[in-house]
N, C-alpha and C positions, 0 to 999 in steps of 0.2 A: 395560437402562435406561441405565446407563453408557456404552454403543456411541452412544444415541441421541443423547444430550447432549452428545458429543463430535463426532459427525456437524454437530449442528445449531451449536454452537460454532464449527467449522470455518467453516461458510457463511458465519456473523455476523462470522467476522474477513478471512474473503475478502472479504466485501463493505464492509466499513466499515472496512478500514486505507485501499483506493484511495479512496475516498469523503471520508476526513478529509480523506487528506493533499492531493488535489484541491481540497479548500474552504482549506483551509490555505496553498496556494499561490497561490489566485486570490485572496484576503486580503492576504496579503502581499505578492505581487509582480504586483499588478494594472497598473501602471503598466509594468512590462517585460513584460507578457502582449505587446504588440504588436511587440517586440522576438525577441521567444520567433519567433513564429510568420512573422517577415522570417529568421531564421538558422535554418535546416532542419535543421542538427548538431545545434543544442543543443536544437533538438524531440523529435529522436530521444534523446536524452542523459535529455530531462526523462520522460518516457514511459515509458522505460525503468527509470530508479529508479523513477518512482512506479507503475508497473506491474506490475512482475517483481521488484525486489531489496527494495525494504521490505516486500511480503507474502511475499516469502520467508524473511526474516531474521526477522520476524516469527510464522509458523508453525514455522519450524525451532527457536525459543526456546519458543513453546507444546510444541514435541513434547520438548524439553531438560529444561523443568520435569513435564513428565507423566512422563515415565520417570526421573530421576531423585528426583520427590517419591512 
């Protein structure tokens, strides 16, 4: 039961950290969304945090307090 809920927790924050932070960004920097997308560096750059490093920083703090609580 325990395995299950931590499986399914998993998915629900794999799927909904990129999902925020995507709405959160097109929110706030909707007006440099066109800017984003003329500088191909910082495309790569934006993608990359909000892809790779805050769902990772994220899970690895989920797996911090699971073993240590």
């Amino acid at each position: 039961m325990a395995q299950t809920l931590l499986t399914i927790l998993g998915i629900c924050v794999t799927v909904a950290i990129p999902t925020s932070m995507i709405a959160l960004a097109l929110e706030a920097g909707s007006l440099n969304f066109n800017v984003l997308f003329r500088n191909r560096s910082m495309l790569v750059r934006y993608f990359l945090v909000m892809f790779i490093l805050i769902p990772a920083f994220a899970l690895l703090s989920i797996i911090l307090i699971l073993i240590t609580g």
